[in-house]
KEVOMAR-712641 format. One record per atom (N, C-alpha, C, O): residue number from 1; x, y, z; residue in one letter; atom name. Coordinates in Angstrom, 1 decimal. Example, Ala and Ser with C-alpha at 12.3 -4.5 7.8 and 13.67 -1.06 7.14 Angstrom:
# residues 2
R  num      xx      yy      zz  residuo  atomo
R    1    13.2    -5.7     7.8        A      N
R    1    12.3    -4.5     7.8        A     CA
R    1    13.2    -3.3     7.8        A      C
R    1    14.2    -3.3     8.5        A      O
R    2    12.8    -2.2     7.1        S      N
R    2    13.7    -1.1     7.1        S     CA
R    2    12.9     0.0     7.9        S      C
R    2    13.4     1.1     8.0        S      O
END
This chain:
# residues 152
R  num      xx      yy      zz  residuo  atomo
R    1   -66.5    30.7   -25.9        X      N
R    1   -67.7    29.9   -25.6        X     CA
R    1   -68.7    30.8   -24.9        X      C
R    1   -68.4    31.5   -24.0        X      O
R    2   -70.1    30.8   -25.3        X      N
R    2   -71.1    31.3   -24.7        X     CA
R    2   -72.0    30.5   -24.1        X      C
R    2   -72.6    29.6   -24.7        X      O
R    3   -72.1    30.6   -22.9        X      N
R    3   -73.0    30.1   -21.9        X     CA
R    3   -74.3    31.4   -21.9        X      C
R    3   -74.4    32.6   -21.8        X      O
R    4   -75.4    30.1   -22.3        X      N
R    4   -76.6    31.0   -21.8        X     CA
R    4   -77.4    30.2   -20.5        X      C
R    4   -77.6    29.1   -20.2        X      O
R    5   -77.8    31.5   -19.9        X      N
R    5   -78.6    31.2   -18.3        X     CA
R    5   -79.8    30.1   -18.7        X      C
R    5   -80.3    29.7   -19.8        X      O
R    6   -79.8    29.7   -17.2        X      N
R    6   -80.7    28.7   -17.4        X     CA
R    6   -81.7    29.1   -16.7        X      C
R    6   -82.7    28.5   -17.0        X      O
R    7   -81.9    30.1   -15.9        X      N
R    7   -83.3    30.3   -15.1        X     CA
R    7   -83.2    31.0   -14.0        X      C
R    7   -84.1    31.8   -13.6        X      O
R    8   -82.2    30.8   -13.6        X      N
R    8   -82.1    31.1   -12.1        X     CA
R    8   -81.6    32.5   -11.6        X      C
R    8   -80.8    33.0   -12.4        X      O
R    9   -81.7    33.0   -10.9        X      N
R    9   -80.5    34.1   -10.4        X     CA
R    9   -79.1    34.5   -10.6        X      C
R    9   -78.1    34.1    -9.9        X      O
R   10   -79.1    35.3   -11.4        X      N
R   10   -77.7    35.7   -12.1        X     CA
R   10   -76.6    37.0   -11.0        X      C
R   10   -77.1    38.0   -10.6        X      O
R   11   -75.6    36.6   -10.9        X      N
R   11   -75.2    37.7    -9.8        X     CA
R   11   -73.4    37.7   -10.8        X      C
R   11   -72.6    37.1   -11.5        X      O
R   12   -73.7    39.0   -10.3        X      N
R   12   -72.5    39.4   -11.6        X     CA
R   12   -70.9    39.8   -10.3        X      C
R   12   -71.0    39.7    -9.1        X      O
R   13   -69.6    40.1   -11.0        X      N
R   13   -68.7    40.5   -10.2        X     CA
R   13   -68.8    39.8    -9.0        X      C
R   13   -69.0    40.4    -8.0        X      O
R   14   -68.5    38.1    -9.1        X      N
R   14   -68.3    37.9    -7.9        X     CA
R   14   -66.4    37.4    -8.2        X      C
R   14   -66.0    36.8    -9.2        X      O
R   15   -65.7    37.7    -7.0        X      N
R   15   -64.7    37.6    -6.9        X     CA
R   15   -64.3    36.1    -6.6        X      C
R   15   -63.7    35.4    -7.3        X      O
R   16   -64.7    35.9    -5.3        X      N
R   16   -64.5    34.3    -4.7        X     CA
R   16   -65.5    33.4    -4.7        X      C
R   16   -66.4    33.4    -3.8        X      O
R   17   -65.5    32.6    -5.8        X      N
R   17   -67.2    31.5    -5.7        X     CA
R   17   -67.3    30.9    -4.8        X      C
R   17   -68.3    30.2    -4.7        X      O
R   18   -66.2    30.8    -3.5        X      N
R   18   -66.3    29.8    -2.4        X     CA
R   18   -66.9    30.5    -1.7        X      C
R   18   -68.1    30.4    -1.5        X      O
R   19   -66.3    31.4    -1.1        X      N
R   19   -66.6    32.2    -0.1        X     CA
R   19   -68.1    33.0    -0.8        X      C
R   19   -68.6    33.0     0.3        X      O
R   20   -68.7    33.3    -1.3        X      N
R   20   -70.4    33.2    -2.4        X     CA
R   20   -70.8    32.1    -2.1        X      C
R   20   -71.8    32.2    -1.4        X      O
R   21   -70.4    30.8    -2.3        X      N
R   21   -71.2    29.9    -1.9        X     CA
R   21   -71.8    29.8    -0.8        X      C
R   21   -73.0    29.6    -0.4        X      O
R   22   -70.4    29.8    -0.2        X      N
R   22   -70.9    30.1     1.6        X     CA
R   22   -72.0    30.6     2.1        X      C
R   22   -72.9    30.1     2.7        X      O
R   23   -71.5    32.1     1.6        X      N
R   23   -72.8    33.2     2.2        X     CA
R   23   -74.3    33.0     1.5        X      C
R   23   -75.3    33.5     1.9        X      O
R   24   -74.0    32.0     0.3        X      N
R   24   -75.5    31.9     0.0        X     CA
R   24   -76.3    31.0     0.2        X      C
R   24   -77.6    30.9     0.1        X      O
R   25   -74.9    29.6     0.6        X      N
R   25   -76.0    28.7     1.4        X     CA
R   25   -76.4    29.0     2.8        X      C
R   25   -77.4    28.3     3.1        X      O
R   26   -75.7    30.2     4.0        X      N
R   26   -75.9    30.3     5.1        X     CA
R   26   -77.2    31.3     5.1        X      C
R   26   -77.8    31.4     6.2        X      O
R   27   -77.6    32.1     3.8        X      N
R   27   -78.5    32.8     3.9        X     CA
R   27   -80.0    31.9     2.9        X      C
R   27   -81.1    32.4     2.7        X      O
R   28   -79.8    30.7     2.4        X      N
R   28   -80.8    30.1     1.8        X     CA
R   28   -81.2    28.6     2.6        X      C
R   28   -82.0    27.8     2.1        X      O
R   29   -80.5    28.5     4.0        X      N
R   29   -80.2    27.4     4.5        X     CA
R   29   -80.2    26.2     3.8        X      C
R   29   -80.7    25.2     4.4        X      O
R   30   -79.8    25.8     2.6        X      N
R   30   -79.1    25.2     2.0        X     CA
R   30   -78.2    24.7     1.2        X      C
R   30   -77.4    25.6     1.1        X      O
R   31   -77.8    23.9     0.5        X      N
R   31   -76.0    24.1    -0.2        X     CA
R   31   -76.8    24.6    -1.5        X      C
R   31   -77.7    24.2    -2.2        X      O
R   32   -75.8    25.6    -1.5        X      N
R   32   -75.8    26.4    -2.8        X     CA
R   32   -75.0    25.6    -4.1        X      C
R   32   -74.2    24.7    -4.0        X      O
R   33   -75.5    26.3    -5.7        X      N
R   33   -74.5    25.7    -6.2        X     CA
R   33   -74.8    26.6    -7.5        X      C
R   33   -75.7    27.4    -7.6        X      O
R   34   -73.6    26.4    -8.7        X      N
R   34   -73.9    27.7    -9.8        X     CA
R   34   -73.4    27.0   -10.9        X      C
R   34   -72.8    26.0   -10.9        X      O
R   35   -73.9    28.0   -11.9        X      N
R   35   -73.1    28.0   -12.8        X     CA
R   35   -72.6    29.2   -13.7        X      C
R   35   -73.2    30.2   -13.7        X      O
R   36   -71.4    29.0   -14.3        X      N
R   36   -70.6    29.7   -14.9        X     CA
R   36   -71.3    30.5   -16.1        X      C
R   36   -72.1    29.9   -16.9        X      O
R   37   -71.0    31.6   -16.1        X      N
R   37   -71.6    32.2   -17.3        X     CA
R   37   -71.0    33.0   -17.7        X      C
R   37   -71.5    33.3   -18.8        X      O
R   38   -69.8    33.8   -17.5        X      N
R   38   -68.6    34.4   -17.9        X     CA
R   38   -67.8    35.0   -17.4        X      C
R   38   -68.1    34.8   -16.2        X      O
R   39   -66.6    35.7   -17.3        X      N
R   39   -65.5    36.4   -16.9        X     CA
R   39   -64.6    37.8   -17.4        X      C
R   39   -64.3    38.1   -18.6        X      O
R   40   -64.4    38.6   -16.3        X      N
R   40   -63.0    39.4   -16.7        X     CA
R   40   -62.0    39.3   -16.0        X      C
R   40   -62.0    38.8   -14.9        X      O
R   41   -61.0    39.7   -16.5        X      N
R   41   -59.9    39.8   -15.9        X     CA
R   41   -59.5    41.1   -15.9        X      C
R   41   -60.0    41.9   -16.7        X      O
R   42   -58.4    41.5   -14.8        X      N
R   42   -57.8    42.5   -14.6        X     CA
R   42   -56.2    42.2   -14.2        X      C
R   42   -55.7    41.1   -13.9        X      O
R   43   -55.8    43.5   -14.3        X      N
R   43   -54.2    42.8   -13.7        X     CA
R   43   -53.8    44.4   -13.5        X      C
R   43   -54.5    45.3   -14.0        X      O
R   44   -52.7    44.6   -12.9        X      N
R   44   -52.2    45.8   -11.9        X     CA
R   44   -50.9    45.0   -11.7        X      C
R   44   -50.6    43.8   -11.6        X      O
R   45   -49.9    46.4   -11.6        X      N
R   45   -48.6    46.3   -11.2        X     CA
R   45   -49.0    46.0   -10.1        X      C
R   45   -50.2    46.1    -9.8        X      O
R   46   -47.5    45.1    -9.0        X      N
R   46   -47.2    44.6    -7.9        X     CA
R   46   -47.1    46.2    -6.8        X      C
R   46   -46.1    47.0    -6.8        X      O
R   47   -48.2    46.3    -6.1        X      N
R   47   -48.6    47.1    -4.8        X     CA
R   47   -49.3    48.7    -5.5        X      C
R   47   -49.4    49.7    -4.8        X      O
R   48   -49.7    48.5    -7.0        X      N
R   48   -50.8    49.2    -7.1        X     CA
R   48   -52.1    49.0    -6.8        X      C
R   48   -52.5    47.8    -6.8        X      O
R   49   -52.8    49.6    -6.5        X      N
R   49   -54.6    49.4    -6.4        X     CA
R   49   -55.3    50.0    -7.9        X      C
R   49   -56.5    50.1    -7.8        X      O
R   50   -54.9    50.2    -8.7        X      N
R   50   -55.6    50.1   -10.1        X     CA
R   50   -55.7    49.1   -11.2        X      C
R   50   -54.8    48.9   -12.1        X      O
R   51   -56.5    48.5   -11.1        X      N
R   51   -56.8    47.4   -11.8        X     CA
R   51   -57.4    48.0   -12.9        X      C
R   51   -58.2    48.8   -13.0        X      O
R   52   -56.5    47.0   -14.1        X      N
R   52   -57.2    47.7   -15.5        X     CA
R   52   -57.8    46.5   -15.9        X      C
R   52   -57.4    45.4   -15.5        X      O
R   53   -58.8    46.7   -16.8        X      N
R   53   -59.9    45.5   -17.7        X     CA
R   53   -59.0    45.1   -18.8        X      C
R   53   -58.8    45.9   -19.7        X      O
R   54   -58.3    43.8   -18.8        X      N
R   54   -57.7    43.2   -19.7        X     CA
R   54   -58.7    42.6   -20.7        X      C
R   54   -59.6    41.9   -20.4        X      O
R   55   -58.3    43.0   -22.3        X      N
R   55   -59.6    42.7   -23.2        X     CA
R   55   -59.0    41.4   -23.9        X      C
R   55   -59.7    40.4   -24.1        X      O
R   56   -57.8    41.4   -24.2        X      N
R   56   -56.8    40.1   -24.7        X     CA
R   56   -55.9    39.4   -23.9        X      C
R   56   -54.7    39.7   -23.6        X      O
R   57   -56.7    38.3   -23.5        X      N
R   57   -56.0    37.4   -22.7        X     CA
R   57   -54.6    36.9   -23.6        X      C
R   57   -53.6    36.7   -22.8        X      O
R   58   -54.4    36.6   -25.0        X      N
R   58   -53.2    36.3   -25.1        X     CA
R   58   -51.8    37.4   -24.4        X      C
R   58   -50.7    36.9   -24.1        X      O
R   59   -52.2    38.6   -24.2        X      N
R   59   -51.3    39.1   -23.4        X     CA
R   59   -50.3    38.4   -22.8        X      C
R   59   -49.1    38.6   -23.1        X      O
R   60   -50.7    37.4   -21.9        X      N
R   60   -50.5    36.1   -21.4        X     CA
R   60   -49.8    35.1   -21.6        X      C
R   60   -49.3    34.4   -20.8        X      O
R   61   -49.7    35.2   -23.0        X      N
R   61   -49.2    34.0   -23.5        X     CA
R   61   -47.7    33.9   -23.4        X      C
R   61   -47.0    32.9   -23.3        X      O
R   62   -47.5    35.5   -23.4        X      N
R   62   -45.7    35.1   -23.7        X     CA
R   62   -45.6    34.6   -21.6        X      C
R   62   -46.4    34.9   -20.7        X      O
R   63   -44.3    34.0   -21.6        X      N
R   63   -43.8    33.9   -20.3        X     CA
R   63   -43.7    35.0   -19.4        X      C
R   63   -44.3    35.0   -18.4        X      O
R   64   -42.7    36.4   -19.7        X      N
R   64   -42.3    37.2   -20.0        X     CA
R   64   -43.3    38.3   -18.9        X      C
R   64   -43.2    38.7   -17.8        X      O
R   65   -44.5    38.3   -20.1        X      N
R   65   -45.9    39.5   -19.3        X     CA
R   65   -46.3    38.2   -18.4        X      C
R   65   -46.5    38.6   -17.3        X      O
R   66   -46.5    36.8   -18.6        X      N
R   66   -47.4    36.1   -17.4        X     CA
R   66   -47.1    36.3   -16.2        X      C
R   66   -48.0    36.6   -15.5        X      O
R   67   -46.0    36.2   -15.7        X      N
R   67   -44.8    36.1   -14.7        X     CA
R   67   -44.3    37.3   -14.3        X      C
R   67   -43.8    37.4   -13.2        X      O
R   68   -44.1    38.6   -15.2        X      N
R   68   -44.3    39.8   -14.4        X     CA
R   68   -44.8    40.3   -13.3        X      C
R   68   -45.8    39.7   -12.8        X      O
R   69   -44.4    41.1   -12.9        X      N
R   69   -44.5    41.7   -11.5        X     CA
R   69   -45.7    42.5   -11.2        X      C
R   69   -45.8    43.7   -10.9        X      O
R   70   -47.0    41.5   -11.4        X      N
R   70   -48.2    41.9   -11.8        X     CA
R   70   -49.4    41.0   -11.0        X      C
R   70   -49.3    39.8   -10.8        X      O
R   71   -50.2    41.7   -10.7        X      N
R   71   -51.4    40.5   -10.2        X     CA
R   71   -52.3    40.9   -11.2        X      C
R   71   -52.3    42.0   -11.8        X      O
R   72   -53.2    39.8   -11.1        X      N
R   72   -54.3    39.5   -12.1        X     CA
R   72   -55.5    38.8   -10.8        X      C
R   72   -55.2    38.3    -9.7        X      O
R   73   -56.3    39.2   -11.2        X      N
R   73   -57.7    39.1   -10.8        X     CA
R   73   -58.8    39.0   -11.9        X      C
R   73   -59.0    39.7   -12.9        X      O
R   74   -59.9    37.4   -11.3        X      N
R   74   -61.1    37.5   -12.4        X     CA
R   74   -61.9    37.5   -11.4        X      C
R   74   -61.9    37.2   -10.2        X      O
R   75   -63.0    38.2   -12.3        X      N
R   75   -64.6    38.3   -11.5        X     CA
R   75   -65.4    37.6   -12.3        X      C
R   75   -65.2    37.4   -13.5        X      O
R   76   -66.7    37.2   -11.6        X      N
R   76   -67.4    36.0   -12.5        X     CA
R   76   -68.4    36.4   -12.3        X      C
R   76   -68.8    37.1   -11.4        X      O
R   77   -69.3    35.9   -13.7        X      N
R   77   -70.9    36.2   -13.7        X     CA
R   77   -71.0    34.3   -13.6        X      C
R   77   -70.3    33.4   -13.9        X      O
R   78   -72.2    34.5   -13.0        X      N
R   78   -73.1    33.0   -12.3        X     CA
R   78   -73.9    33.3   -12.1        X      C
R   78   -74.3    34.4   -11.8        X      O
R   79   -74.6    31.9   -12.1        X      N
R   79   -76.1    31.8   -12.0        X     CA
R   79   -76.1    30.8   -11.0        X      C
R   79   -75.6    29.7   -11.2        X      O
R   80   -76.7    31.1    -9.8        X      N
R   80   -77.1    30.9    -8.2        X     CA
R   80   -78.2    29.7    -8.6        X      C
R   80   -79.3    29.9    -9.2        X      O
R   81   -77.7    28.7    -8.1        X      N
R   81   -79.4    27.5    -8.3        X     CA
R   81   -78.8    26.6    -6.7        X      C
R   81   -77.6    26.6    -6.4        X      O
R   82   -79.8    25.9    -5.9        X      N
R   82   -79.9    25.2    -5.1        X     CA
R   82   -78.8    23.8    -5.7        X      C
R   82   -78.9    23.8    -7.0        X      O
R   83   -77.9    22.8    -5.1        X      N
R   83   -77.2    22.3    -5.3        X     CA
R   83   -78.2    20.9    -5.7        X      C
R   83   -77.8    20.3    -6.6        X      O
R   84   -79.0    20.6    -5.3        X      N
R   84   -80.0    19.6    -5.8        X     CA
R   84   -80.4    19.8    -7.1        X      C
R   84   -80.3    18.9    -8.0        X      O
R   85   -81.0    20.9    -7.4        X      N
R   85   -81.6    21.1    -8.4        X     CA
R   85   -80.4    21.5   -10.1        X      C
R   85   -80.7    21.6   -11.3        X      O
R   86   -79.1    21.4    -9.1        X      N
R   86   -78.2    21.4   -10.5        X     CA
R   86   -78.1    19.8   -11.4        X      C
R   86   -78.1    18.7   -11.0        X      O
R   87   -78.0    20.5   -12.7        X      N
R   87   -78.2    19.1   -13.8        X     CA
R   87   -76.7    18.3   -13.3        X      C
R   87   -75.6    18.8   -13.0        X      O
R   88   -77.1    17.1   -13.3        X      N
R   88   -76.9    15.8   -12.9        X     CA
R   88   -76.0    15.4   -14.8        X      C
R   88   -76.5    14.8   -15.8        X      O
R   89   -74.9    15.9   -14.7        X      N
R   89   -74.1    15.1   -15.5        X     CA
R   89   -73.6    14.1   -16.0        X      C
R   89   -72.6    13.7   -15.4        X      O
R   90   -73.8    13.4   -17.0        X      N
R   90   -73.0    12.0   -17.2        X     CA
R   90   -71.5    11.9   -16.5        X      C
R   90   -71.3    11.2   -15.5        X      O
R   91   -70.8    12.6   -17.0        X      N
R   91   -69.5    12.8   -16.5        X     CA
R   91   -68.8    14.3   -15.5        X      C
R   91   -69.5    15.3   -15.2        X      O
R   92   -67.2    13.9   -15.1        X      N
R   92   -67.0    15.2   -14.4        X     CA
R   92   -65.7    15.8   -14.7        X      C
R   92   -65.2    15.2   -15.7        X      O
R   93   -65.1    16.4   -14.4        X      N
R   93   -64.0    17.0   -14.5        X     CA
R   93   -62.9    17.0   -13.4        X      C
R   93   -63.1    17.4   -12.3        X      O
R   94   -61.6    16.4   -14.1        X      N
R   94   -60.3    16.3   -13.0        X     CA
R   94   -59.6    17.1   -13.3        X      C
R   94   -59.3    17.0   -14.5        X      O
R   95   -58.9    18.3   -12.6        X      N
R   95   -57.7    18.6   -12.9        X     CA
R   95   -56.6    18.2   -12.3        X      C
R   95   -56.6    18.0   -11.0        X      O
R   96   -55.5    18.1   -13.2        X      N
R   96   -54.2    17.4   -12.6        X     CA
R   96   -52.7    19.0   -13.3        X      C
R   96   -52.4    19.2   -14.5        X      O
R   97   -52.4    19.4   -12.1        X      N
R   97   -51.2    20.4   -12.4        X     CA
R   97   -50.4    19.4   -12.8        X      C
R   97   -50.4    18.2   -12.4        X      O
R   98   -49.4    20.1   -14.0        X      N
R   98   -48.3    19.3   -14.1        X     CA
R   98   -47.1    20.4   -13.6        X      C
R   98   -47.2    21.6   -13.3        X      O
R   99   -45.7    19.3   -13.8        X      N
R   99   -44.4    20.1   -13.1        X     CA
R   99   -44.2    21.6   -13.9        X      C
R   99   -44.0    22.7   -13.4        X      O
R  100   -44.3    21.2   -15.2        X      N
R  100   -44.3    22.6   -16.0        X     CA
R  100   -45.3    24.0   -16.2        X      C
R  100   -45.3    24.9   -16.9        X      O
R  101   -46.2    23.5   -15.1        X      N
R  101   -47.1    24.8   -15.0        X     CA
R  101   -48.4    24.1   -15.7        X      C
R  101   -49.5    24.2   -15.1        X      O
R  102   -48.3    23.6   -16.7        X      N
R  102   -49.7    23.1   -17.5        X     CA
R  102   -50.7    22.4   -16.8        X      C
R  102   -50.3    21.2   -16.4        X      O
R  103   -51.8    22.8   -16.5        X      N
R  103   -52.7    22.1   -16.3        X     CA
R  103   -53.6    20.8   -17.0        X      C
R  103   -54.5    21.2   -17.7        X      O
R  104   -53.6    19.7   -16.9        X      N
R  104   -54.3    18.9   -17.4        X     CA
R  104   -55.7    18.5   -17.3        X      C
R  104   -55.9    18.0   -16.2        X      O
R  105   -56.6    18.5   -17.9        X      N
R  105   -58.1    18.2   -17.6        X     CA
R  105   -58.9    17.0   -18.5        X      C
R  105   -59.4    16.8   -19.6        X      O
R  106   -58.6    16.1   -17.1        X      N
R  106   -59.6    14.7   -17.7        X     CA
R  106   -60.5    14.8   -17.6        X      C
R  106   -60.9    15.5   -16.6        X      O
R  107   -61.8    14.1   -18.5        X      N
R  107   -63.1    14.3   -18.6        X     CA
R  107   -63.3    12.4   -17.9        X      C
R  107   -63.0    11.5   -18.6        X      O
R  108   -63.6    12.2   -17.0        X      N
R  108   -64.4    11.2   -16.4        X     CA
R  108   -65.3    11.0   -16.5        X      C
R  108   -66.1    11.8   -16.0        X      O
R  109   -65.9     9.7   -17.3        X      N
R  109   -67.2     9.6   -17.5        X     CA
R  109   -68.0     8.8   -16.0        X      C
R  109   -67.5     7.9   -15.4        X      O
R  110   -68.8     9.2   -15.9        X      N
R  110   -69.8     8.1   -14.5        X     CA
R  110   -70.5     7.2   -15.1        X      C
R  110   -70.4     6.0   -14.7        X      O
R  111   -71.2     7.5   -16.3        X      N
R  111   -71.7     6.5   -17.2        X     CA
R  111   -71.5     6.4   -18.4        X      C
R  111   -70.9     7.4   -18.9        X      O
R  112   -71.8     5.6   -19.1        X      N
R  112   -71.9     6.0   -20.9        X     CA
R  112   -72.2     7.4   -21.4        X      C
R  112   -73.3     7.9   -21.4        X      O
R  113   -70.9     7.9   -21.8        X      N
R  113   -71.2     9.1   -22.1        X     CA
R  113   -71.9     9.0   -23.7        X      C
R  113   -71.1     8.6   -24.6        X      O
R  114   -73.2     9.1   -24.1        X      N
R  114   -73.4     9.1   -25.8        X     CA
R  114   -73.7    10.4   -25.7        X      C
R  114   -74.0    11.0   -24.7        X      O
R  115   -73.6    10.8   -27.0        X      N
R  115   -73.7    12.7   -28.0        X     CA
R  115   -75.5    13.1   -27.3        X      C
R  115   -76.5    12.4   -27.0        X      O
R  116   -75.1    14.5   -27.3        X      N
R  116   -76.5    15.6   -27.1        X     CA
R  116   -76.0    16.6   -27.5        X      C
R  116   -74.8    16.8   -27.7        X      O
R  117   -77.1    17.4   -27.7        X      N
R  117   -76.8    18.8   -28.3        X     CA
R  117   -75.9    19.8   -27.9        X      C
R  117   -75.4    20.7   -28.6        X      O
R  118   -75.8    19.6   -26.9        X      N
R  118   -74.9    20.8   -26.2        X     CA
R  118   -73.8    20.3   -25.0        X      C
R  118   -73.6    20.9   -24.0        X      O
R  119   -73.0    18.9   -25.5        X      N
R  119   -72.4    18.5   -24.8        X     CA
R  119   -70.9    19.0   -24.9        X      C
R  119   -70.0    18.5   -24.2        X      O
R  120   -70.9    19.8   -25.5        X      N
R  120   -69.3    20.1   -26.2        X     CA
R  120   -69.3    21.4   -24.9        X      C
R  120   -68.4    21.6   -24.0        X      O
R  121   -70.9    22.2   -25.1        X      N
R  121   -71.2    23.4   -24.0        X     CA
R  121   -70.8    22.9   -22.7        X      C
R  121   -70.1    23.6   -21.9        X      O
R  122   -71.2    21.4   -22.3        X      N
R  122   -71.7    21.4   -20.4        X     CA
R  122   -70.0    21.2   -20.4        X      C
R  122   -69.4    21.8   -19.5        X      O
R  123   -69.3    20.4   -21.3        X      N
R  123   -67.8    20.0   -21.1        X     CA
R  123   -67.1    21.5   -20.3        X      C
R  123   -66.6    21.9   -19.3        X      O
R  124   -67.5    21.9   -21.2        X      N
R  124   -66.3    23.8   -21.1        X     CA
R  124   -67.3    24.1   -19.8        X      C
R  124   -66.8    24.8   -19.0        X      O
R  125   -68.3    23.8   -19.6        X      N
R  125   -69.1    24.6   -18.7        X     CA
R  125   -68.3    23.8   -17.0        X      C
R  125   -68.2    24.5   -16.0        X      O
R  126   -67.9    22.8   -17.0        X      N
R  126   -67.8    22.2   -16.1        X     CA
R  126   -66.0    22.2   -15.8        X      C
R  126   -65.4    22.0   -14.8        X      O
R  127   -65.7    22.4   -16.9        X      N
R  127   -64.5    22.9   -17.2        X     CA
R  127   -63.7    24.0   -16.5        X      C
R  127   -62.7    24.1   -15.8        X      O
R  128   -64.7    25.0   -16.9        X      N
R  128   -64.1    26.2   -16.2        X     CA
R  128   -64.7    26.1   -15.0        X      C
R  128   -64.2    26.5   -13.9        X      O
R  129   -66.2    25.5   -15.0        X      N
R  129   -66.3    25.6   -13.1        X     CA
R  129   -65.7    25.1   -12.5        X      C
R  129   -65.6    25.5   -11.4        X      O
R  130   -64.9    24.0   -12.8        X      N
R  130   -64.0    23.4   -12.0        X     CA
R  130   -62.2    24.4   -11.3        X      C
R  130   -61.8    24.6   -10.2        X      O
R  131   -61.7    24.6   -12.5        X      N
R  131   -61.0    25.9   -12.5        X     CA
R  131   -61.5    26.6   -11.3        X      C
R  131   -61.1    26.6   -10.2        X      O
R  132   -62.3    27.2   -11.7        X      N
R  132   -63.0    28.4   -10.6        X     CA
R  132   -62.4    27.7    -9.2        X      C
R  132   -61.5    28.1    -8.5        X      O
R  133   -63.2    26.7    -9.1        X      N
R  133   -63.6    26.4    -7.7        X     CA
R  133   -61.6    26.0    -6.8        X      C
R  133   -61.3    25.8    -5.6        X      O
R  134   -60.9    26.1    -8.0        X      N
R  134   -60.1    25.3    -7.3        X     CA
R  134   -58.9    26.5    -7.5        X      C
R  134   -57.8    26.2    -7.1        X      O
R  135   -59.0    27.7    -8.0        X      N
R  135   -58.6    29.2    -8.0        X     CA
R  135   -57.5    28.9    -9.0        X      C
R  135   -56.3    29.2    -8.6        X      O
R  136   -57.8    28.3   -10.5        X      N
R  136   -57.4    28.4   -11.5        X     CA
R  136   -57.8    29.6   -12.3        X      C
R  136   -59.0    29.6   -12.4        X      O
R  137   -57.1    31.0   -13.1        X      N
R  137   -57.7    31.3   -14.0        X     CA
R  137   -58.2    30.6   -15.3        X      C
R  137   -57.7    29.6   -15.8        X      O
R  138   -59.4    31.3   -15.8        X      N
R  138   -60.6    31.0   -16.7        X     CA
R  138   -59.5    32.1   -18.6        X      C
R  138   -59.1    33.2   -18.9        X      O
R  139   -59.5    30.9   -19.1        X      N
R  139   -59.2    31.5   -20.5        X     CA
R  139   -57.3    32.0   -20.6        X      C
R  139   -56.8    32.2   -21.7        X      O
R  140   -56.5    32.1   -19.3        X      N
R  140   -55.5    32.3   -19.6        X     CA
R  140   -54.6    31.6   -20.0        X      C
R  140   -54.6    30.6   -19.3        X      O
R  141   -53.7    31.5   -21.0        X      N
R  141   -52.5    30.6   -21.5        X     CA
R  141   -53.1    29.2   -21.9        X      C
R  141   -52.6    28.1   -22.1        X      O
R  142   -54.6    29.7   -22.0        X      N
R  142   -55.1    28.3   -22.6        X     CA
R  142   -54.8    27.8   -23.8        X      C
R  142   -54.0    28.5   -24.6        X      O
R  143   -55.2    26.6   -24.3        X      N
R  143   -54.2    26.2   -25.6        X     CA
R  143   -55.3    26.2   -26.8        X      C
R  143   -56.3    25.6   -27.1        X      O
R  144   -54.7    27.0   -27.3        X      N
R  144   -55.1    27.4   -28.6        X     CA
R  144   -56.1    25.9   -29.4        X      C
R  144   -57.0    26.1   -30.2        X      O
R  145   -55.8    24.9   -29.0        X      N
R  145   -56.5    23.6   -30.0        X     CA
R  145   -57.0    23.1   -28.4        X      C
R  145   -56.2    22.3   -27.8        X      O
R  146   -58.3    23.6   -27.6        X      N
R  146   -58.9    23.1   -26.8        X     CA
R  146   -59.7    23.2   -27.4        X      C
R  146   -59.3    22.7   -28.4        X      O
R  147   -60.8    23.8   -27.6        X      N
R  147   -61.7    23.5   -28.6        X     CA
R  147   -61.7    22.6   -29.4        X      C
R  147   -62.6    21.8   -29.2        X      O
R  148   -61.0    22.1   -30.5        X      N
R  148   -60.8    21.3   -31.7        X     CA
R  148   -60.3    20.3   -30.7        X      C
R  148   -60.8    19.3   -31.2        X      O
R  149   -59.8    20.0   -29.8        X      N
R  149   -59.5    18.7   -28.6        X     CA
R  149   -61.0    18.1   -28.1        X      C
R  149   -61.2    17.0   -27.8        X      O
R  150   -61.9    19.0   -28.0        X      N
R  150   -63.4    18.2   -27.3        X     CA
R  150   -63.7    18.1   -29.0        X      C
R  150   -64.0    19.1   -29.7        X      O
R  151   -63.6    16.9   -29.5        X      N
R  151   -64.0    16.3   -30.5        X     CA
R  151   -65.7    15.5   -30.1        X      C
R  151   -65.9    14.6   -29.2        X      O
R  152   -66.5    16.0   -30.9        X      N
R  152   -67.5    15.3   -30.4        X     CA
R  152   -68.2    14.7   -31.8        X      C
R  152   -69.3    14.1   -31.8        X      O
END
């Protein structure tokens, strides 16, 4: 999925969007808010400091490499806009962990959700911000028929 910017201030390689948030509402005195515009990943053996640029997230997929003796790290590109001035969604995003690892994501509507052009976009967009914020990886062990699942 391609997210294109919307206007605002784009800040690339950020590690922690909370702790970003923070420092950018403490230095704009007021609540910050973003959005998502892409990711990498890295991963490194357990008590190396070399982190390599993982280009295929299926790597992932098997159990085997997920669960290795390996940390993974994403950095995020975002776009910095004042928390007021972010678009005002029909609906929002829940995640619910389940016992087997799988994460579940309900789409909650606030109002009547009807079709727009780019609703399939704000879904995944709010999707993975939500992830973010809640220190899910973005694209790993995702399921192959999420896309073909936001039926619109």
């Amino acid at each position: 999925m391609v997210f294109a910017s919307r206007g605002y201030k784009i800040f690339e390689k950020i590690e922690n969007i909370k702790a970003f948030l923070k420092e950018q509402s403490q230095i704009y005195q007021e609540e910050m808010d973003f959005y998502f515009l892409g990711f990498a990943t890295f991963c490194n053996r357990h008590g190396e400091n070399n982190f390599k640029k993982i280009h295929l997230l299926n790597l992932f997929d098997k159990d085997a490499n997920y669960i290795a003796k390996v940390d993974i790290k994403q950095i995020y590109r975002v776009e910095l806009c004042k928390k007021e001035e972010r678009e005002n969604l029909p609906f929002k995003v829940e995640l619910i962990p389940q016992a087997d690892t799988t994460l579940m994501a309900t789409l909650i509507p606030k109002v009547k959700v009807e079709y727009y052009g780019k609703l399939k976009v704000d879904i995944y967009q709010e999707l993975y911000r939500a992830m973010i914020l809640e220190g899910y990886f973005v694209g790993i062990r995702e399921s192959k028929q999420l896309e073909s699942q936001i039926v619109i």
